[in-house]
TORDRENMAR-811447 format. One record per atom (N, C-alpha, C): residue in one letter; x, y, z. Coordinates in steps of 0.2 Angstrom, whole numbers, always signed. Example, Ala and Ser with C-alpha at 12.3 -4.5 7.8 and 13.67 -1.06 7.14 Angstrom:
<nodes>
<node "a", <+66, -28, +39>>
<node "a", <+62, -22, +39>>
<node "a", <+66, -16, +39>>
<node "s", <+64, -11, +35>>
<node "s", <+68, -5, +36>>
<node "s", <+64, +0, +39>>
</nodes>
This chain:
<nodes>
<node "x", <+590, +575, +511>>
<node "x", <+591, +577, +518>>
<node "x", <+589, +584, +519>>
<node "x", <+593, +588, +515>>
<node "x", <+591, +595, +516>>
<node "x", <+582, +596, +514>>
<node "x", <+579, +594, +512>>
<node "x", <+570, +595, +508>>
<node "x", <+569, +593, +517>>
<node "x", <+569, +589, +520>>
<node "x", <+565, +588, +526>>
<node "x", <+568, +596, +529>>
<node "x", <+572, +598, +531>>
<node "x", <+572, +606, +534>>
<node "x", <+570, +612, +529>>
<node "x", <+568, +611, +522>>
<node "x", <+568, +618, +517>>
<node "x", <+560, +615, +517>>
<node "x", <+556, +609, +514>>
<node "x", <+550, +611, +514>>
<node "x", <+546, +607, +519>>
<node "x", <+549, +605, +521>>
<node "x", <+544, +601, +530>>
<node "x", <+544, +604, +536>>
<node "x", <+549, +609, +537>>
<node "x", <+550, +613, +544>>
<node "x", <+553, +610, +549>>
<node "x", <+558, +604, +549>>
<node "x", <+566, +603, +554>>
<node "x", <+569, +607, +555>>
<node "x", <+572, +608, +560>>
<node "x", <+577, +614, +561>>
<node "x", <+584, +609, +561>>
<node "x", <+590, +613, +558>>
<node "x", <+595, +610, +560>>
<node "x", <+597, +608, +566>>
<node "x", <+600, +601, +570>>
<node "x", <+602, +601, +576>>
<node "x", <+609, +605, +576>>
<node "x", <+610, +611, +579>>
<node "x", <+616, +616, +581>>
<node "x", <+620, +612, +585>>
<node "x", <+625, +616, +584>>
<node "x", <+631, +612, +590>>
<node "x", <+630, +614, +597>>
<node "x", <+625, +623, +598>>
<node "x", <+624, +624, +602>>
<node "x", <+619, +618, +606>>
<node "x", <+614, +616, +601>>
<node "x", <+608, +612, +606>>
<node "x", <+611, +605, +606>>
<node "x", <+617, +602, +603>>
<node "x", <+620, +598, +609>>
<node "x", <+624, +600, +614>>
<node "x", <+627, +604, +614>>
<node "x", <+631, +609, +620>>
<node "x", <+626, +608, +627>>
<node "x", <+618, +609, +624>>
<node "x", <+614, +612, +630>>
<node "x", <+612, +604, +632>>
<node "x", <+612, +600, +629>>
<node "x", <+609, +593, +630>>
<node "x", <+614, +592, +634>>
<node "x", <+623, +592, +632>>
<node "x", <+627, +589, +636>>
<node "x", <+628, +593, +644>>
<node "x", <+625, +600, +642>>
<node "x", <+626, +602, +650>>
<node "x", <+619, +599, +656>>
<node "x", <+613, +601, +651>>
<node "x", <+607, +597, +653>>
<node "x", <+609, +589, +658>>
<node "x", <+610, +586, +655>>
<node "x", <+612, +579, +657>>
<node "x", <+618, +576, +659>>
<node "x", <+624, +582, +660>>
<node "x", <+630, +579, +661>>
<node "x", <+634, +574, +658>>
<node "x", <+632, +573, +652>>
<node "x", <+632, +566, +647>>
<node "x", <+635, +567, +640>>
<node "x", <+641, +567, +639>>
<node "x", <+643, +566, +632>>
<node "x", <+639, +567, +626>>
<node "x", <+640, +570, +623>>
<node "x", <+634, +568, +617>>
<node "x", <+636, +562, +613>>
<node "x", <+632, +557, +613>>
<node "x", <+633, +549, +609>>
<node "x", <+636, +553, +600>>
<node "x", <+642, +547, +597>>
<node "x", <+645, +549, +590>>
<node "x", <+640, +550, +586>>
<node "x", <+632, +547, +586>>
<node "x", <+628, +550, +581>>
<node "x", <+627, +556, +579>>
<node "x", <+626, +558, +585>>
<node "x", <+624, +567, +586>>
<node "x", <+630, +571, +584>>
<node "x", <+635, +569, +588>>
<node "x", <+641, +573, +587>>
<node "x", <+646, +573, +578>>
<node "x", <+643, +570, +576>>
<node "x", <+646, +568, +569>>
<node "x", <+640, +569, +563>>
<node "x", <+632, +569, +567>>
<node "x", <+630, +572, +562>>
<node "x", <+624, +566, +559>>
<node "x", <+625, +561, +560>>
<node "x", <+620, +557, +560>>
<node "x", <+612, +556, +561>>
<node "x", <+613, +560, +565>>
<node "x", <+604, +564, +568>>
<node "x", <+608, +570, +566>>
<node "x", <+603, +575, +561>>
<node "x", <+603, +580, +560>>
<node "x", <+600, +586, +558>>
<node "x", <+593, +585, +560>>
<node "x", <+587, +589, +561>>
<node "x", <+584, +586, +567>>
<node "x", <+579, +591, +569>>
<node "x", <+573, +591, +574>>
<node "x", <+566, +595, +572>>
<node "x", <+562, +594, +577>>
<node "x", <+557, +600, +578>>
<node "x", <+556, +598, +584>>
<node "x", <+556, +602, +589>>
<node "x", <+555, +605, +598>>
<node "x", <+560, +598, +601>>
<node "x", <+566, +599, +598>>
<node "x", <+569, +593, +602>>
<node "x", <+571, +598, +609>>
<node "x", <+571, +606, +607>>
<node "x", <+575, +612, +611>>
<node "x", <+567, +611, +618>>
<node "x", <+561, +610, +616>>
<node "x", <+556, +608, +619>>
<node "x", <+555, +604, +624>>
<node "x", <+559, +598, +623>>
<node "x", <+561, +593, +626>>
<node "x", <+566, +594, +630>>
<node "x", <+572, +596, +630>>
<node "x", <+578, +599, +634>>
<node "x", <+574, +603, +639>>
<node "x", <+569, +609, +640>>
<node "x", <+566, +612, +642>>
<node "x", <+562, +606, +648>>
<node "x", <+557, +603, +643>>
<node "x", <+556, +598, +651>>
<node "x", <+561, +593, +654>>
<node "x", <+565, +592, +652>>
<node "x", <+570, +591, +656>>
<node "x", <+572, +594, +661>>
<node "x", <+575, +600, +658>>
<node "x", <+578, +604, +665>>
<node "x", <+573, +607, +668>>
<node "x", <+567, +604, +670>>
<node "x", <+561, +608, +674>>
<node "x", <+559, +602, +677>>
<node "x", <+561, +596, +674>>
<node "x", <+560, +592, +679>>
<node "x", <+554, +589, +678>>
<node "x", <+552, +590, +670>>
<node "x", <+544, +587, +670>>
<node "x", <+546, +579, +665>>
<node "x", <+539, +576, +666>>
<node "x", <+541, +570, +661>>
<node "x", <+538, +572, +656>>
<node "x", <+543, +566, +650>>
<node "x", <+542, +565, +643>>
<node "x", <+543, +558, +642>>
<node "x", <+543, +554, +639>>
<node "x", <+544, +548, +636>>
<node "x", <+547, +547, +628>>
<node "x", <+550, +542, +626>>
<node "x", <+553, +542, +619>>
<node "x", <+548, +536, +617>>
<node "x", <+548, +534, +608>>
<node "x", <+544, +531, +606>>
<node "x", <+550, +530, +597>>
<node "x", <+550, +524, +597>>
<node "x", <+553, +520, +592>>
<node "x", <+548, +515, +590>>
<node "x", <+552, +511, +584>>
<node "x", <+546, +506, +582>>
<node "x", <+550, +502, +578>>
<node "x", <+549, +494, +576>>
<node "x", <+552, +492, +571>>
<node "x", <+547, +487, +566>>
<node "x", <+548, +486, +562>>
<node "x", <+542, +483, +556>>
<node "x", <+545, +476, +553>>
<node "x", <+543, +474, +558>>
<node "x", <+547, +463, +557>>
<node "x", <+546, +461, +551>>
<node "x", <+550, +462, +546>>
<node "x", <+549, +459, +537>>
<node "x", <+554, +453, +537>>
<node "x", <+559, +452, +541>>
<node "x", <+563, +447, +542>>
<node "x", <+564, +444, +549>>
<node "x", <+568, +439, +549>>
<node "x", <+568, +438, +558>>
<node "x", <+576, +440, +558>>
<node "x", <+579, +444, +558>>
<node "x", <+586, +446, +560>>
<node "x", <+585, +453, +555>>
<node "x", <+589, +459, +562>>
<node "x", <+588, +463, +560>>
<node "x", <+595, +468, +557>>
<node "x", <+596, +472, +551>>
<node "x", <+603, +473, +549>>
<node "x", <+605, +479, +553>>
<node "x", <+609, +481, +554>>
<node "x", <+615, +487, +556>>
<node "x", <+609, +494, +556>>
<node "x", <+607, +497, +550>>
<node "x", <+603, +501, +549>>
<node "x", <+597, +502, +552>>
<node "x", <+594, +497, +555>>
<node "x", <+588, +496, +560>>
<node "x", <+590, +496, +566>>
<node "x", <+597, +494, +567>>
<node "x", <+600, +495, +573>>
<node "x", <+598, +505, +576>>
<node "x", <+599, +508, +573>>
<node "x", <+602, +515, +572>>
<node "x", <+599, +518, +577>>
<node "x", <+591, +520, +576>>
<node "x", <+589, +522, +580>>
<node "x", <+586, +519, +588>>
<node "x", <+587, +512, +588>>
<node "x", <+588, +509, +596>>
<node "x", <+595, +509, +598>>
<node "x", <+600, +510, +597>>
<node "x", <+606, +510, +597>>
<node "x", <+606, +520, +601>>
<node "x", <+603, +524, +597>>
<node "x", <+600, +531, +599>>
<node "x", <+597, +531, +606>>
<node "x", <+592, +527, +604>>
<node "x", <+584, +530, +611>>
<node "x", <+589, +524, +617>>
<node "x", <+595, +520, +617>>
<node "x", <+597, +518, +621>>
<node "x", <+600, +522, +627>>
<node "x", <+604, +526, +622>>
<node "x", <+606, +532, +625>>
<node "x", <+605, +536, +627>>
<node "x", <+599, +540, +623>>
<node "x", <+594, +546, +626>>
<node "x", <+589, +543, +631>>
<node "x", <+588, +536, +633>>
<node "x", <+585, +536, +638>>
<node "x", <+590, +534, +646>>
<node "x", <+598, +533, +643>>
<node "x", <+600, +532, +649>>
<node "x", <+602, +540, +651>>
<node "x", <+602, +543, +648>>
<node "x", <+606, +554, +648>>
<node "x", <+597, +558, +651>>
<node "x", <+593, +555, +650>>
<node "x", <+586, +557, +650>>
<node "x", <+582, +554, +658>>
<node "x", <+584, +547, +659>>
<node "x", <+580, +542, +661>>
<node "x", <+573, +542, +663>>
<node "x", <+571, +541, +656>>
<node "x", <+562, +543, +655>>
<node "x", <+562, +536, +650>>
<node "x", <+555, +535, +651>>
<node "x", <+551, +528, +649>>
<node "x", <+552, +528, +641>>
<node "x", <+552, +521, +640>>
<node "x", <+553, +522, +631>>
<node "x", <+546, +518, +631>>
<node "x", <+542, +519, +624>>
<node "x", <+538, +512, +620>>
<node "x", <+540, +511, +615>>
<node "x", <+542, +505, +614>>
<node "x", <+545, +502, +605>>
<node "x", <+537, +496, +603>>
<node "x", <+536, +498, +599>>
<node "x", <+533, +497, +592>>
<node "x", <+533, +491, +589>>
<node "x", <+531, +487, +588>>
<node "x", <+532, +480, +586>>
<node "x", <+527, +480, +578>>
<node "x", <+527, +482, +573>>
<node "x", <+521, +484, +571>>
<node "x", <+523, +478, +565>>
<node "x", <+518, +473, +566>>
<node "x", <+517, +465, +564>>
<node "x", <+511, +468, +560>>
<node "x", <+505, +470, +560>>
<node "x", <+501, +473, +556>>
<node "x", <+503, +475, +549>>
<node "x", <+507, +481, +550>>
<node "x", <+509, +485, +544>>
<node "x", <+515, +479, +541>>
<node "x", <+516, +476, +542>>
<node "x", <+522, +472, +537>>
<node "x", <+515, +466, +533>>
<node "x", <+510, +461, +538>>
<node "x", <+506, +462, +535>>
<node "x", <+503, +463, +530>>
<node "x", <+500, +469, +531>>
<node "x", <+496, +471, +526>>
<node "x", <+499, +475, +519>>
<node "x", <+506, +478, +518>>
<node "x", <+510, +480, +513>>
<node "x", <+513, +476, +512>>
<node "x", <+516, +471, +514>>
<node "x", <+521, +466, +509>>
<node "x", <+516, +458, +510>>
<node "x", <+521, +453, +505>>
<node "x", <+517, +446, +503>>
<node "x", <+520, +441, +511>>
<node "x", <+516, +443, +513>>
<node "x", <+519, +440, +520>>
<node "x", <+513, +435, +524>>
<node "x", <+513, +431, +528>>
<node "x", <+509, +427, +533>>
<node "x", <+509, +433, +539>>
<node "x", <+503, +432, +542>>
<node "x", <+503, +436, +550>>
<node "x", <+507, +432, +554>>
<node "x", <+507, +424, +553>>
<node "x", <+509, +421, +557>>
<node "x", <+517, +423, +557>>
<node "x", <+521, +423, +552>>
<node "x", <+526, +425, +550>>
<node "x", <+528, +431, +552>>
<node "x", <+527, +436, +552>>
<node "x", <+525, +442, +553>>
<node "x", <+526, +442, +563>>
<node "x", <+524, +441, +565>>
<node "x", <+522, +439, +572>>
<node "x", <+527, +436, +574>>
<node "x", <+530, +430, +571>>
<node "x", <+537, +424, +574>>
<node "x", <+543, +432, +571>>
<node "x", <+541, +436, +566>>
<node "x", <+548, +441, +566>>
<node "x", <+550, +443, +571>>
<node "x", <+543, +449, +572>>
<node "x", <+543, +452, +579>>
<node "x", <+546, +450, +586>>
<node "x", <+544, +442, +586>>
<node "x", <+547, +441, +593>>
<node "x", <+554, +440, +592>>
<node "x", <+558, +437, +586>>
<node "x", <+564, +436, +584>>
<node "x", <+567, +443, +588>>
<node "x", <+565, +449, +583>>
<node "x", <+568, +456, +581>>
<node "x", <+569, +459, +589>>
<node "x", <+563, +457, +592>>
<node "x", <+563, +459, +600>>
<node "x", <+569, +455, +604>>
<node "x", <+571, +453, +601>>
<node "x", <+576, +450, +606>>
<node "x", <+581, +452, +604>>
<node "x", <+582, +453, +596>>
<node "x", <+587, +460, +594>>
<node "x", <+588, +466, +599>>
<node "x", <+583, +467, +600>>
<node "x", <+581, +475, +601>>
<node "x", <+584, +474, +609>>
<node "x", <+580, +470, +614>>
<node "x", <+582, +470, +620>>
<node "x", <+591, +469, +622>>
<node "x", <+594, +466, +618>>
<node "x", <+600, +465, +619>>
<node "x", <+604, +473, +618>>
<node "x", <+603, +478, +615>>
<node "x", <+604, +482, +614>>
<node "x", <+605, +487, +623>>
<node "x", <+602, +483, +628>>
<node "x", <+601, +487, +633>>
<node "x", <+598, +491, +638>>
<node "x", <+593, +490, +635>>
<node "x", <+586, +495, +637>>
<node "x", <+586, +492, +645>>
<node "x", <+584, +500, +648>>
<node "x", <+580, +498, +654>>
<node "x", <+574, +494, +655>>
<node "x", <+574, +489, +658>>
<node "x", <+569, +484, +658>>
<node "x", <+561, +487, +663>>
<node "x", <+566, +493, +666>>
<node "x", <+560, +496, +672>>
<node "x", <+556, +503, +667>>
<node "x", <+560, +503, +662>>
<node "x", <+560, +510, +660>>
<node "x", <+554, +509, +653>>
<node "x", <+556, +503, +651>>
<node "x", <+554, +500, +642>>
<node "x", <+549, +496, +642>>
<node "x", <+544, +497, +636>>
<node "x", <+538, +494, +636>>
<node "x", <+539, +494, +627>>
<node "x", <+539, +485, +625>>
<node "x", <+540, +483, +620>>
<node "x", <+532, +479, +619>>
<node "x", <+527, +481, +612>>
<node "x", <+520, +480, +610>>
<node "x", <+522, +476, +602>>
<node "x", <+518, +471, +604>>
<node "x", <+516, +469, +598>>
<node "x", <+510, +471, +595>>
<node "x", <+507, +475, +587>>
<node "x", <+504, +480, +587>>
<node "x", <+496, +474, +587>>
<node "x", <+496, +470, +585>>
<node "x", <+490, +465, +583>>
<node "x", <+491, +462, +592>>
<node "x", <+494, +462, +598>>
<node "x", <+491, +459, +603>>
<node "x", <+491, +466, +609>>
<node "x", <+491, +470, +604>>
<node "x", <+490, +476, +612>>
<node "x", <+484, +481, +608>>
<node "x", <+483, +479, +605>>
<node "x", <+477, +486, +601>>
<node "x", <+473, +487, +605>>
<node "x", <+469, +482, +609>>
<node "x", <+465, +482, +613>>
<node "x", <+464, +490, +618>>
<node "x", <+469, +489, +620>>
<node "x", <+471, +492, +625>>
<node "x", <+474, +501, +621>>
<node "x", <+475, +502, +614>>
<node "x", <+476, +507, +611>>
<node "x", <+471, +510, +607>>
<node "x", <+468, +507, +606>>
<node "x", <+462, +504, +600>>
<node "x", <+458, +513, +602>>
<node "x", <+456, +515, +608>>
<node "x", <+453, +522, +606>>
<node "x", <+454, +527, +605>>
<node "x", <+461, +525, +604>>
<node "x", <+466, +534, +604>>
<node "x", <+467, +533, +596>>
<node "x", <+468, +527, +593>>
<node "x", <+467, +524, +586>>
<node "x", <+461, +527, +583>>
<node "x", <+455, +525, +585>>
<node "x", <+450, +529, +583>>
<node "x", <+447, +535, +583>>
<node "x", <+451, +538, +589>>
<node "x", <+453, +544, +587>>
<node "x", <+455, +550, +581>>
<node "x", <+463, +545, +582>>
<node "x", <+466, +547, +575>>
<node "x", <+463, +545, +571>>
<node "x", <+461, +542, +567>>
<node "x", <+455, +539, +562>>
<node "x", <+451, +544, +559>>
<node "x", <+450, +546, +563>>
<node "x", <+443, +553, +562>>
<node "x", <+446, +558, +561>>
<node "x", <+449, +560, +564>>
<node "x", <+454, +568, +562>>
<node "x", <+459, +566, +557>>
<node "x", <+460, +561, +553>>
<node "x", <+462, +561, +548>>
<node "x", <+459, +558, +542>>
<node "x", <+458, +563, +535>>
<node "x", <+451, +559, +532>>
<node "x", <+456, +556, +526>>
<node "x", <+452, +554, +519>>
<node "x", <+456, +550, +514>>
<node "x", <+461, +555, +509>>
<node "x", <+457, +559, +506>>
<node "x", <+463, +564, +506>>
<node "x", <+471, +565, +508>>
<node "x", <+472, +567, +513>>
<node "x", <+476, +568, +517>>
<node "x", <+481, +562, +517>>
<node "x", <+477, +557, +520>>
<node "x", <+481, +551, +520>>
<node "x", <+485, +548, +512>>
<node "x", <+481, +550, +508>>
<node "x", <+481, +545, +500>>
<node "x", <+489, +551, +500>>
<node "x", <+486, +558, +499>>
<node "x", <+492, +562, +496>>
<node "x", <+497, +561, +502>>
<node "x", <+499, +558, +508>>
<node "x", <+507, +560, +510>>
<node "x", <+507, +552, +509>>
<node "x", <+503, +546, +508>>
<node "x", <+506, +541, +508>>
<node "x", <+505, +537, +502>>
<node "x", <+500, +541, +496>>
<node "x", <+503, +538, +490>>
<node "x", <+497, +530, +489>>
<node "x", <+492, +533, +493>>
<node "x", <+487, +529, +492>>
<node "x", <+482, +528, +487>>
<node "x", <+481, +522, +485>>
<node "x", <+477, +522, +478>>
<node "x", <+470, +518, +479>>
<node "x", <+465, +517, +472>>
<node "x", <+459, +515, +472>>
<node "x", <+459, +508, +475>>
<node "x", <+466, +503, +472>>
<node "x", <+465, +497, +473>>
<node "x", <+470, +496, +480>>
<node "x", <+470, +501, +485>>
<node "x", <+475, +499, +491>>
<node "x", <+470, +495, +493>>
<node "x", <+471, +491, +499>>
<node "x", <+466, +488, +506>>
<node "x", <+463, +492, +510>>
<node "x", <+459, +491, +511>>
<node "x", <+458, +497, +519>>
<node "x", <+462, +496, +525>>
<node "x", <+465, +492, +527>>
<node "x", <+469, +492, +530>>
<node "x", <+474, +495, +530>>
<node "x", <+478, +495, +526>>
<node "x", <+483, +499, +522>>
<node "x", <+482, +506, +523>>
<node "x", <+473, +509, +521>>
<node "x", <+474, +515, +522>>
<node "x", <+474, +517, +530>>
<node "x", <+470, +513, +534>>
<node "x", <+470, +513, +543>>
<node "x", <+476, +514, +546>>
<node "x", <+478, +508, +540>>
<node "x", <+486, +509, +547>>
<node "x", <+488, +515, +550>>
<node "x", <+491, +521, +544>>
<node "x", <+495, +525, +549>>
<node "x", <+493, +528, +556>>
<node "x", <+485, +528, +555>>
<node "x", <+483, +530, +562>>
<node "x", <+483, +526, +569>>
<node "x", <+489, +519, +569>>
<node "x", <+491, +516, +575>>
<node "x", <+500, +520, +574>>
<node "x", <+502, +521, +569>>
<node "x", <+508, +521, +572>>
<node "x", <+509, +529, +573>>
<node "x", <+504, +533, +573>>
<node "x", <+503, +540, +575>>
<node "x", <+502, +543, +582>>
<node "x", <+496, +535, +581>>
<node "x", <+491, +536, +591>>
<node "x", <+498, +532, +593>>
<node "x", <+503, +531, +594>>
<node "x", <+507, +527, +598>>
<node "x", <+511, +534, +601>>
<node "x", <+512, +538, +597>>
<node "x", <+517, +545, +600>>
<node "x", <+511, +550, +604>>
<node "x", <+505, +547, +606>>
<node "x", <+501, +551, +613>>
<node "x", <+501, +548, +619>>
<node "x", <+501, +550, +624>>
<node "x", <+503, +547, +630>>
<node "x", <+498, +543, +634>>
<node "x", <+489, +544, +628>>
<node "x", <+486, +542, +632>>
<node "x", <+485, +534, +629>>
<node "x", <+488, +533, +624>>
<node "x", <+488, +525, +622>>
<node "x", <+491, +520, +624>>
<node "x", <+495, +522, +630>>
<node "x", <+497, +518, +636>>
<node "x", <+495, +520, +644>>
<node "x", <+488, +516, +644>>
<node "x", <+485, +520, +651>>
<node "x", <+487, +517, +657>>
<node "x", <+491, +512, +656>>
<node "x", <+495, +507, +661>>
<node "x", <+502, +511, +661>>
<node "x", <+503, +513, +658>>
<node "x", <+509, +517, +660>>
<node "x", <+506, +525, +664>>
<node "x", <+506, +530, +659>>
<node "x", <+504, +537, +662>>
<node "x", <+496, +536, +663>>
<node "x", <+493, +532, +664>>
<node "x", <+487, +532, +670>>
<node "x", <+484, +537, +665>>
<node "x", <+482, +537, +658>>
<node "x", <+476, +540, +655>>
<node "x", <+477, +548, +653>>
<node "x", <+483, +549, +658>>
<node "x", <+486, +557, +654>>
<node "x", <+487, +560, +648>>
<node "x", <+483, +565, +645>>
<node "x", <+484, +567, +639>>
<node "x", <+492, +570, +639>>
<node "x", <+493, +573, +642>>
<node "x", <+499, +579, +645>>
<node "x", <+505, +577, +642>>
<node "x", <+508, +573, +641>>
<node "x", <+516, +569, +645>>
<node "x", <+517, +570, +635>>
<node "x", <+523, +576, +633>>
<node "x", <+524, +574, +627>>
<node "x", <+530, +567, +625>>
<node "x", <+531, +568, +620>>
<node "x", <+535, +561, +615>>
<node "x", <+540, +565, +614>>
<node "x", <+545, +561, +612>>
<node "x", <+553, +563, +609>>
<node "x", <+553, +556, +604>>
<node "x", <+551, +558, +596>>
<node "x", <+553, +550, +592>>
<node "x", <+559, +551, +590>>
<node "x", <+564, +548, +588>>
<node "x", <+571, +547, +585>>
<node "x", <+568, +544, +582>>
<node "x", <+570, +545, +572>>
<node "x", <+569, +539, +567>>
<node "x", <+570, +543, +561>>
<node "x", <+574, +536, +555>>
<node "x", <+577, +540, +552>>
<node "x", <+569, +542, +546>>
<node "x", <+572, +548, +541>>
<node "x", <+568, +552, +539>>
<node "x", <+563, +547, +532>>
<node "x", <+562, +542, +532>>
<node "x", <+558, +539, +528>>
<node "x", <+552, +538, +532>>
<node "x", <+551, +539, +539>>
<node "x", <+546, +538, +545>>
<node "x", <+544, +546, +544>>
<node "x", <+546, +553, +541>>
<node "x", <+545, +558, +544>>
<node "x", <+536, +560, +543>>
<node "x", <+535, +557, +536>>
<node "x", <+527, +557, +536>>
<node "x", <+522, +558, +540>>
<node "x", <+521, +551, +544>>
<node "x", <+519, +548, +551>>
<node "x", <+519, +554, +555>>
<node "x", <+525, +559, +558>>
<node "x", <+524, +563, +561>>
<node "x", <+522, +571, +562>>
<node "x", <+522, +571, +552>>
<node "x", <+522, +576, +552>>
<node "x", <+513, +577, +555>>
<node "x", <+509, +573, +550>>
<node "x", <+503, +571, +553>>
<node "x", <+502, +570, +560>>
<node "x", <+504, +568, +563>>
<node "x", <+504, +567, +572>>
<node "x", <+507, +575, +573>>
<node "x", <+508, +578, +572>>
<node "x", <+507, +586, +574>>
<node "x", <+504, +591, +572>>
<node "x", <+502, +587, +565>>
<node "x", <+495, +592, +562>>
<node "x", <+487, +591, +566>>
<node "x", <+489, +583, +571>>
<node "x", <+482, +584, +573>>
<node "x", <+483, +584, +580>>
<node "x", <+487, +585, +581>>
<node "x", <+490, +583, +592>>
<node "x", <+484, +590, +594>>
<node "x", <+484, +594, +590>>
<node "x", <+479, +601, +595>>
<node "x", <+471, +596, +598>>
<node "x", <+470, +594, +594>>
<node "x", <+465, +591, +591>>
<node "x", <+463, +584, +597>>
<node "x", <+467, +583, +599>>
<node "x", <+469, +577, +604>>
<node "x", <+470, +580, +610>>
<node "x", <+469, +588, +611>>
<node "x", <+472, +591, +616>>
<node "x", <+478, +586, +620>>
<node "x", <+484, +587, +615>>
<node "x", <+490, +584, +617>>
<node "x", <+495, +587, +615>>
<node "x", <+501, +587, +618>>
<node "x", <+507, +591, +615>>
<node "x", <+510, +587, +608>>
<node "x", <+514, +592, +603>>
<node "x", <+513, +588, +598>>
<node "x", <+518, +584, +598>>
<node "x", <+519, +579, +594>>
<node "x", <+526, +575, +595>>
<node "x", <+533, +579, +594>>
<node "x", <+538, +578, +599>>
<node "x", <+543, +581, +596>>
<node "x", <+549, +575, +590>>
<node "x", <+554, +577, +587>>
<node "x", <+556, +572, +584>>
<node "x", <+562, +574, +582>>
<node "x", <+568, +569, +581>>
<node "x", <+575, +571, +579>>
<node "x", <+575, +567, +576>>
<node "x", <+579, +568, +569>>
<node "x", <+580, +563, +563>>
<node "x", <+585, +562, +560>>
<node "x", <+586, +555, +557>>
<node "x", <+593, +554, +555>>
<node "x", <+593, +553, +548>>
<node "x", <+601, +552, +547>>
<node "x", <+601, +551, +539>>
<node "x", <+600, +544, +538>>
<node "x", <+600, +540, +533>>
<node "x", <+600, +533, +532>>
<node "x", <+606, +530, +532>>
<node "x", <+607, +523, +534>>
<node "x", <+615, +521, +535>>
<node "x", <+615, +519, +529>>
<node "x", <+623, +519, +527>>
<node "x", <+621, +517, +520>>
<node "x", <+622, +512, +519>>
<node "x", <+619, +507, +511>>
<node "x", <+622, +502, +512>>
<node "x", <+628, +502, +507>>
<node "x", <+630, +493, +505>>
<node "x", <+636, +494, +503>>
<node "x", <+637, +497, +498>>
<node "x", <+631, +499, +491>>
<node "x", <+631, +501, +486>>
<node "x", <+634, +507, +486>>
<node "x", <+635, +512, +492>>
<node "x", <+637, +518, +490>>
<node "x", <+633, +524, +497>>
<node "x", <+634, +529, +497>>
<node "x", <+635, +534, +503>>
<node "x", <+627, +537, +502>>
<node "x", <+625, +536, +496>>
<node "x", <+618, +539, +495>>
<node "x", <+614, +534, +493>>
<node "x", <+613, +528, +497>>
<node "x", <+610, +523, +495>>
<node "x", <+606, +520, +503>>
<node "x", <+602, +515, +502>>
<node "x", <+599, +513, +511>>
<node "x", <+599, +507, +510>>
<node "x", <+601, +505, +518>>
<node "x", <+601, +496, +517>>
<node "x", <+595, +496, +516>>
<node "x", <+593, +489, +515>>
<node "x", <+584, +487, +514>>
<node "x", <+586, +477, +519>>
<node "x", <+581, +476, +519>>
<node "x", <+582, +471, +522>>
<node "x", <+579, +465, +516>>
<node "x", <+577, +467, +514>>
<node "x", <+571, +466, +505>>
<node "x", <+578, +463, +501>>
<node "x", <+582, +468, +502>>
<node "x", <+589, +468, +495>>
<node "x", <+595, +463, +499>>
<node "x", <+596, +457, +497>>
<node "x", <+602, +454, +502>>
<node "x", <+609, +455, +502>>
<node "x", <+610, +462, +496>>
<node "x", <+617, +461, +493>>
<node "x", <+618, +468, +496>>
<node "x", <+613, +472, +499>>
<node "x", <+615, +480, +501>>
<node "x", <+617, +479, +509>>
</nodes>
């Protein structure tokens, strides 16, 4: 936990900048924040700022269907963006990403696909505003995100991608492609039925820090995109039963 704020560049989330969230919004800060749970940032302070000026932002979550019921640990950060977008009331996208389960584990797409819709029904129960929340499946909306994707694609070459993801000679192409969808999803113009083609409108991601990769690259290239770069607040891992420095998996059925 400490390595994402000593060699990534997170800042601690302070008691001050929940002080300031709680006075921003009149709104308690939820027990994740206040006990530490979310406990780094970069320009979450950036975001409170457009708040209180009154401009928009949107949040952006995601979940990656490997089962069809989802555990407590997956719960974490919609359980978060629940709240930040009732203290906030600004638009969320959540992420269905049937693709990336796919093409990294021994799965069917059709299965993959039947997760997704299971897991979204998890996820909706959770409470989300239905006027506020836009729930994608990543194989039935591409169409429509496909050239912000391509975008991203260009401005990040093999290099880059292999060294923060660990990519090799015998990966798939697809596997190497992926992260450039769950990157283009935190800019604003990959939803043009929502913000109408707007570059402008930044992100707020909450997600725990095994996702921190995905954005640190979404920030290395957002100038690039003439876009504001994502901002993001990170959590620890829940743990599982093995112990306090361990993470549920959904792979493992005894954790």
């Amino acid at each position: 936990y400490e390595k994402l704020m000593v060699q990534f560049g997170c800042q601690p989330l302070t008691a001050a900048a929940i002080e300031r969230f709680e006075r921003l919004t009149g709104v308690k800060a939820h027990p994740l924040l206040r006990r530490g749970m979310f406990y780094c940032h970069r320009d979450f302070d950036r975001i409170l700022d457009l708040h209180e000026q009154g401009k928009p932002f949107f949040l952006y979550t995601g979940r990656g269907p490997s089962s069809d019921s989802m555990h407590l640990g997956h719960l974490v950060p919609f359980i978060f963006c629940k709240f930040l977008q009732d203290a906030f009331k600004c638009p969320l996208v959540i992420m269905m990403s049937d693709d990336e389960k796919y093409l990294f584990k021994d799965l069917q797409l059709e299965d993959v696909q039947r997760f997704a819709k299971d897991n979204a029904k998890d996820i909706i129960a959770v409470g989300f505003d239905p006027e506020l929340t836009f729930i994608f499946m990543n194989t039935k909306y591409m169409g429509h995100m496909y050239e912000t994707v391509v975008k991203v694609q260009r401005l990040i070459n093999f290099n880059q991608a292999s060294s923060v993801f660990g990519f090799g000679e015998s990966d798939s192409i697809g596997k190497v492609a992926y992260p450039a969808t769950q990157i283009a999803t935190a800019f604003s113009q990959a939803f043009p039925h929502l913000f109408h083609g707007r570059t402008d409108i930044s992100c707020l991601i909450p997600y725990a820090i095994d996702q921190d990769p995905y954005f640190r690259l979404s920030r290395d290239i957002a100038h690039r995109l003439k876009s504001p770069k994502p901002a993001s607040i990170c959590s620890q891992f829940f743990p599982a039963l093995q112990g306090y420095h361990t993470k549920m998996s959904a792979s493992d059925d005894n954790s």
